[in-house]
C-alpha positions in Angstrom: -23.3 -4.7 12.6 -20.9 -7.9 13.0 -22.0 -11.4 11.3 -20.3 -14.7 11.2 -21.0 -16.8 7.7 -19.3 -20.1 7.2 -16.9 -20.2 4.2 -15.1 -23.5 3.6 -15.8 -24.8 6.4 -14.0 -21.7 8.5 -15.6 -18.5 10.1 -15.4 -15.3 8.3 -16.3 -12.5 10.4 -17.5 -9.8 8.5 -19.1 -6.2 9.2 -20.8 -3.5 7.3 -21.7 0.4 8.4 -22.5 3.2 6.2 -20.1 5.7 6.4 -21.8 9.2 6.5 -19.9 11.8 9.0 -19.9 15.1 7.5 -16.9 16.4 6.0 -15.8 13.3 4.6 -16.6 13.7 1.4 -15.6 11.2 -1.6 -16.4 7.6 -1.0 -18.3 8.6 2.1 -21.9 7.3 1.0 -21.0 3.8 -0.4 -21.0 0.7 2.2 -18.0 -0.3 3.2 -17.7 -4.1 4.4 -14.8 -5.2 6.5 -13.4 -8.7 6.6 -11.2 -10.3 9.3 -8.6 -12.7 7.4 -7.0 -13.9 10.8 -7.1 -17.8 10.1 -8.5 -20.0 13.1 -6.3 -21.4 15.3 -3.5 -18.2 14.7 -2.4 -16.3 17.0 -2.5 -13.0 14.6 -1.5 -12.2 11.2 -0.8 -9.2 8.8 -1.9 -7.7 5.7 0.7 -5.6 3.6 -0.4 -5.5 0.2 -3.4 -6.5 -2.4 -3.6 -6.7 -5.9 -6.7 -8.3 -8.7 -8.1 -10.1 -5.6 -4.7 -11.7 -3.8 -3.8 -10.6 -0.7 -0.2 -10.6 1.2 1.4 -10.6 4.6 2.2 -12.8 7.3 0.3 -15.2 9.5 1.7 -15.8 13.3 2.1 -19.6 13.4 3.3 -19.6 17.2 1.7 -18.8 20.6 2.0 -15.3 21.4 2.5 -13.5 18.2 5.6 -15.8 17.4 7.0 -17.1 14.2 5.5 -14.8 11.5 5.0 -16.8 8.4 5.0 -15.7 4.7 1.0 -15.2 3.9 -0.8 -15.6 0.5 -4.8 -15.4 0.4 -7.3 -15.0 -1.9 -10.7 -13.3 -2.1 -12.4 -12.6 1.1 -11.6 -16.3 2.5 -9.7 -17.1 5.6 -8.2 -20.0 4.2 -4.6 -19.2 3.5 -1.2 -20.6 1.8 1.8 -20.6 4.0 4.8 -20.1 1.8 7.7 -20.0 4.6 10.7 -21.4 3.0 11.1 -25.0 4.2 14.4 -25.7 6.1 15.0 -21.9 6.8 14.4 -20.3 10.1 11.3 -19.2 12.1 10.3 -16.4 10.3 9.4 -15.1 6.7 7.2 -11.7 5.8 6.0 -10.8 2.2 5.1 -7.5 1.8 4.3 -6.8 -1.6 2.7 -8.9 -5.1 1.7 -8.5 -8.8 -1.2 -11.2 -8.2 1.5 -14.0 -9.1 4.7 -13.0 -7.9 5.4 -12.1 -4.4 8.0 -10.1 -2.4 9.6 -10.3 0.7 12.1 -11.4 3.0 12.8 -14.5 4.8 15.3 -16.0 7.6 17.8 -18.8 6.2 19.5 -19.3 9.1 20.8 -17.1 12.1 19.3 -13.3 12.2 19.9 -11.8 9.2 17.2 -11.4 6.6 17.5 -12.1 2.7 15.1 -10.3 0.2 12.9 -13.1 -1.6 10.9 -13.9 -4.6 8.3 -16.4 -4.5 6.2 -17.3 -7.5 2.3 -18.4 -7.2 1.8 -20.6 -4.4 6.0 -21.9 -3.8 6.9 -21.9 -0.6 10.8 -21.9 -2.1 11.5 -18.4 -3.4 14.3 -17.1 -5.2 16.9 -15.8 -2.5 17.9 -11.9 -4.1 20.7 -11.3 -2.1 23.6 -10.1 -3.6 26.8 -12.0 -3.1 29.2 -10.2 -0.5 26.0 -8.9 1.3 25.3 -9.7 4.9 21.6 -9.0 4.9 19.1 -7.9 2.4 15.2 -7.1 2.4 12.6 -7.0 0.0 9.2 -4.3 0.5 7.6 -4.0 -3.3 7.2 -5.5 -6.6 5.5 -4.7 -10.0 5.4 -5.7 -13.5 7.9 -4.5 -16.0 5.6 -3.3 -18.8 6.5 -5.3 -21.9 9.4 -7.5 -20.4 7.7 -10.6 -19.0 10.1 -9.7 -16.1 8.9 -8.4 -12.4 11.1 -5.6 -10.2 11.9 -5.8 -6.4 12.7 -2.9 -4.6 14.2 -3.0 -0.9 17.4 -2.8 0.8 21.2 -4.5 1.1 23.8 -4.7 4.0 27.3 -4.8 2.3 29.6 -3.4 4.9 28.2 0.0 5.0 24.8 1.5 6.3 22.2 -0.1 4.1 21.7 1.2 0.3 18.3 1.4 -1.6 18.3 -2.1 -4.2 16.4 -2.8 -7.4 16.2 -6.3 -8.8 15.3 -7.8 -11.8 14.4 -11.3 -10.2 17.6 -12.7 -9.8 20.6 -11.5 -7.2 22.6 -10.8 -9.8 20.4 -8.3 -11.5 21.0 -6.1 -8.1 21.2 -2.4 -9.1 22.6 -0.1 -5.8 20.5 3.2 -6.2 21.9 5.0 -3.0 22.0 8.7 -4.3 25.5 10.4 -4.2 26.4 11.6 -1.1 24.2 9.4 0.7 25.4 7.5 3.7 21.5 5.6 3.8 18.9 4.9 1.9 16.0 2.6 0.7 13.4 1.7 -1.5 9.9 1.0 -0.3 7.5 1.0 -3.5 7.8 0.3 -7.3 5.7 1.0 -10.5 8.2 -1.5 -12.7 9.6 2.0 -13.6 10.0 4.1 -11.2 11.1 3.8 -7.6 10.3 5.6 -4.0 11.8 5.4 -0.6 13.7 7.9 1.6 17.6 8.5 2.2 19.8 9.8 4.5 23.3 12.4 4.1 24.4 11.6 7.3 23.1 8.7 8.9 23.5 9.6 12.5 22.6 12.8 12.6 21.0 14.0 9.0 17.2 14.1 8.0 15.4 11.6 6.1 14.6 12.9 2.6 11.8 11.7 0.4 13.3 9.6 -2.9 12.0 9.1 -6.1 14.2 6.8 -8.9 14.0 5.9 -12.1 16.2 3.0 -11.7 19.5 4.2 -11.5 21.0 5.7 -8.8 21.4 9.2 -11.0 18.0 9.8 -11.3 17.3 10.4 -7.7 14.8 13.0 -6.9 14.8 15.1 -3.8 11.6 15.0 -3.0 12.2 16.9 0.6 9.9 20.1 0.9 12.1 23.0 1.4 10.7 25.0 4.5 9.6 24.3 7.5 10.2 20.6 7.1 12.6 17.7 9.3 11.9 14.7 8.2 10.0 13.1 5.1 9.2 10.0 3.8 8.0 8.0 0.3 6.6 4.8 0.9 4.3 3.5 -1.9 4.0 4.7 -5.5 0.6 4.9 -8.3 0.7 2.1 -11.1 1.6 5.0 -13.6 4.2 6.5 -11.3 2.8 10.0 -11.0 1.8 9.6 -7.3 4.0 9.2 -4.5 2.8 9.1 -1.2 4.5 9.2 2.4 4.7 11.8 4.6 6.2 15.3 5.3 7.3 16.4 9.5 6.2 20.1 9.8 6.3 22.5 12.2 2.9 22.6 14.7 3.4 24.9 17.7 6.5 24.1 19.5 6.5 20.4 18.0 7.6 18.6 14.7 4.0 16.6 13.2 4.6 13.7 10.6 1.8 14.8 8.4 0.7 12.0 5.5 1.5 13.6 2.2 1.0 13.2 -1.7 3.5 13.9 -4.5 3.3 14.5 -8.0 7.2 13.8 -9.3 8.9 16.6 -7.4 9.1 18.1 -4.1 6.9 21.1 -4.2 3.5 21.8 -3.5 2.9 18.5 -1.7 -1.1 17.8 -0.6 -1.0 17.8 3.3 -3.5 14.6 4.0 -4.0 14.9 7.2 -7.1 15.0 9.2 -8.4 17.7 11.5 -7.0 16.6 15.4 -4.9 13.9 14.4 -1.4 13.9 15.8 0.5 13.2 13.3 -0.5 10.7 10.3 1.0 8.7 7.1 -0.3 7.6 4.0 1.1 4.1 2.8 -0.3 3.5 -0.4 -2.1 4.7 -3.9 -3.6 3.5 -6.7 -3.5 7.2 -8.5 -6.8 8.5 -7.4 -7.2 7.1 -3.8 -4.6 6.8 -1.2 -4.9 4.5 1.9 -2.9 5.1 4.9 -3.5 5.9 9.2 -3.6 8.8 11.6 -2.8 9.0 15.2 -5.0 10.8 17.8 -4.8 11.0 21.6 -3.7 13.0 24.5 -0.3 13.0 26.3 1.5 9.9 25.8 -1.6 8.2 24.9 -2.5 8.1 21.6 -4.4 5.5 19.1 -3.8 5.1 15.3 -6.8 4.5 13.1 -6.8 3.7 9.4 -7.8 6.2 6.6 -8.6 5.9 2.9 -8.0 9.2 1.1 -9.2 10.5 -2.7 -6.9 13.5 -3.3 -7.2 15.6 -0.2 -8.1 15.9 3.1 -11.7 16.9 2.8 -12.1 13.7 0.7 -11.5 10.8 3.3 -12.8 8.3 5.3 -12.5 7.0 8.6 -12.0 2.7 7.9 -11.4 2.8 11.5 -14.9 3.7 11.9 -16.2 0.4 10.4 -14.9 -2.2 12.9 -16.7 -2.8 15.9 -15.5 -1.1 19.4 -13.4 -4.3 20.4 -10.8 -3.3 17.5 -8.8 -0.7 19.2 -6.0 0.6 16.6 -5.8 -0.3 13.2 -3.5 0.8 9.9 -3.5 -0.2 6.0 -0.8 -0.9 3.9 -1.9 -1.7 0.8 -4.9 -0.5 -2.1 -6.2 -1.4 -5.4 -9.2 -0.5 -7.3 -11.0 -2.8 -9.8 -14.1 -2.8 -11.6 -15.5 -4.4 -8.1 -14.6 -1.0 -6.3 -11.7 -0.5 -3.7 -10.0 -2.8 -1.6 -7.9 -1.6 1.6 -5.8 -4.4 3.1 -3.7 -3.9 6.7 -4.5 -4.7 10.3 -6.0 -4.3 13.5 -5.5 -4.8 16.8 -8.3 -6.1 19.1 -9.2 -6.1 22.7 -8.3 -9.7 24.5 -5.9 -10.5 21.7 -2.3 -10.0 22.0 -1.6 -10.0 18.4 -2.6 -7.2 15.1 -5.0 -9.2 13.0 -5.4 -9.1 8.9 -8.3 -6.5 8.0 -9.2 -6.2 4.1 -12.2 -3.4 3.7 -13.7 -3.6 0.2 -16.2 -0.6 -1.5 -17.8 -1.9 -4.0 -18.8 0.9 -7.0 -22.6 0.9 -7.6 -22.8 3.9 -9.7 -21.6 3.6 -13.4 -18.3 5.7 -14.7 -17.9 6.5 -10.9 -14.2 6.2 -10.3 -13.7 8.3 -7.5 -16.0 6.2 -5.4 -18.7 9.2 -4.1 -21.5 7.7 -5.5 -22.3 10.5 -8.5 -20.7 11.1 -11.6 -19.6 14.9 -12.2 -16.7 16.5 -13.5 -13.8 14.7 -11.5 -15.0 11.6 -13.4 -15.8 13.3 -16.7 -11.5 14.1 -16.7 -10.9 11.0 -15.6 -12.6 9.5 -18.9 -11.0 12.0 -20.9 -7.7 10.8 -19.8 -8.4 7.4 -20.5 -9.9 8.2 -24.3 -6.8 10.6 -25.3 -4.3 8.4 -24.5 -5.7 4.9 -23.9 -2.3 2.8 -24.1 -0.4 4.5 -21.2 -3.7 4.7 -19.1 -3.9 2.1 -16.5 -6.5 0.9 -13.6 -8.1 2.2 -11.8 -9.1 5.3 -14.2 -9.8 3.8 -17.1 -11.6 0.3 -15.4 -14.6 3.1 -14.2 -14.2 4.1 -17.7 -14.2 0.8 -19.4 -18.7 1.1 -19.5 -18.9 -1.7 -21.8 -16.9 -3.8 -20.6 -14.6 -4.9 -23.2 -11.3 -3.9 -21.8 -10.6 -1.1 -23.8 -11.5 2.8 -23.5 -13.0 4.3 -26.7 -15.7 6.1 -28.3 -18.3 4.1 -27.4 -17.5 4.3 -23.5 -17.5 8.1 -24.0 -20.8 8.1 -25.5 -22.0 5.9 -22.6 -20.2 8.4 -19.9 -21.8 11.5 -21.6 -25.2 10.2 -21.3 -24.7 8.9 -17.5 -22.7 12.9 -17.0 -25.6 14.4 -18.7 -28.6 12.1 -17.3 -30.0 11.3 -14.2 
């Protein structure tokens, strides 16, 4: 079902469907509502990360896709902030935010990229790269528990193949975390604490290998499965930094299948994510207990990619692709958080007619009490969950302990317990 409801003035296009295929499992009962953030008049736009209700990417300013500019919104409204730099060049990208601070990369002149931090709704951000570097980029950001500060995670160009870069909002905080014996590398998600990405030991001919951080380039993790495996690939991280995701090339018939994959802090056993008949697929993003991501499927050299939300495994997904109307022909996410006002997937989509990929944010809201995983009951997944967030409340962060959080006060204690034993225990 499609509807059109007027919103400041501009038209929201938003849809609903009830998700039920079998074999989907978690979150597969709950409504899902989709919302196309493509502001009128634009040619296209993107979504690449959400967090406590902001939403970052890029809107396409020019005719035909053209002149991709630096993308704030907020809520479920069309209405956006354009924060390209003024006086720089055509194009600007942000593709990660705490809620307040934003990161990306941005053109100042000529065609090499600079990593950037923009705060609120600035349009000038803080250029991060490095002096002596000729190009730099910018792909995450988090909160520094108990610092005040932010950390940027990405890439700089300093006369070699690019090396994996952490920042502290400022160039000259620029840490160079390319492992030892790395020709390549770079960073793609941050908890504030730990980092993920992929590297390279020969960057010609070598396989990528999964990387996990702790901010200096010593701590480097391998996170390459050992058999059967070419390439691999870390791309976003949890809030707590015990999830990785990204995903693992193995060996399907005569062919090498990029296969979307979870990680606990070391290489082995990875959870294989992906679904039954799909080509290959890639998760992008978690937020701890749900992972958001796409999967290819086609024949020959056709093939389409669809976007997936995940909780844990396989037989726990569902298809967001599913939810658009038939004009939307591909789609992919980038970016998830949960809040006490359920899930919320942000990417893209492309659509028949329209030459360019178009912001899609799906939301699932919870209606069931202590239910964090989203599947509409509350059994023994949850009941851990709430255990978790009781034992060791400080550490614990969203979204277990906001399903756990019953009462609403912000904290996770005896009380909530008492209230998630009676809802465990009762109808």
């Amino acid at each position: 079902m499609r509807t059109t409801k007027q919103r400041g003035g501009m038209s929201l296009v938003i849809g609903t469907m009830l998700v039920m295929t079998a074999g989907t499992g978690s979150m597969a009962h709950a409504q899902w509502v989709w919302y196309d953030l493509t502001p009128a008049g634009k040619s296209g736009s993107f979504g690449e990360d959400t967090l406590a209700g902001t939403h970052v990417g890029s809107v396409r300013v020019g005719a035909d896709c053209s002149e991709p500019h630096a993308a704030v919104w907020t809520g479920t409204s069309t209405d956006w902030v354009d924060l390209h730099p003024p006086g720089s060049g055509s194009n600007s990208y942000i593709n990660g935010t705490t809620g307040t601070r934003h990161a990306g990369s941005f053109l100042p002149s000529g065609l090499s990229y600079h990593a950037a931090l923009w705060t609120g709704l600035s349009s000038t951000p803080v250029d991060l790269q490095p002096t002596g570097a000729s190009e730099s980029n910018a792909y995450d950001i988090a909160d520094v528990a108990g610092t005040g500060l932010t950390q940027q995670v990405g890439s700089v160009k300093a006369g070699t193949p690019p090396h994996a870069a952490l920042w502290h909002e400022t160039p000259e905080s620029h840490i160079d975390l390319n492992p030892a014996g790395s020709q390549f590398s770079v960073a793609l998600g941050t908890n504030g604490q730990r980092q993920v990405g992929y590297m390279l030991y020969d960057y010609i001919y070598g396989d990528s290998h999964a990387a996990l951080w702790s901010g200096t380039p010593e701590s480097f993790v391998d996170l390459h499965p050992a058999d059967g495996v070419e390439n691999s690939y870390a791309v976003g991280i949890s809030p707590d930094g015990e999830q990785q995701v990204g995903s693992v090339e193995v060996q399907v018939g005569s062919y090498m299948d990029a296969h979307a994959a979870v990680w606990h802090g070391r290489a082995e056993p990875w959870i294989d994510l992906n679904p039954p008949g799909s080509i290959f697929s890639e998760a992008r993003a978690t937020d701890g207990v749900h992972q958001a991501g796409q999967a290819y499927a086609g024949e020959g050299t056709y093939y389409t990619y669809r976007a997936y939300a995940w909780a844990g495994s396989v037989e726990k997904r569902v298809d967001l692709h599913a939810l658009l109307p038939t004009q939307y022909t591909m789609s992919a996410t980038e970016g998830i958080h949960t809040d006490r006002d359920g899930i919320w997937v942000f990417g893209y989509a492309h659509r028949t007619g329209v030459q360019c990929n178009r912001a899609i944010l799906w939301h699932l809201a919870f209606d069931t009490p202590g239910d964090c995983d989203g599947d509409d009951d509350v059994d023994l997944d949850d009941f851990g969950r709430s255990q978790a967030c009781l034992s060791d409340p400080d550490t614990a962060v969203p979204p277990v302990c906001l399903c756990a959080d019953l009462d609403i006060d912000t904290d996770v204690d005896l009380a909530d317990f008492a209230l998630f034993q009676a809802l465990f225990m009762g109808p």
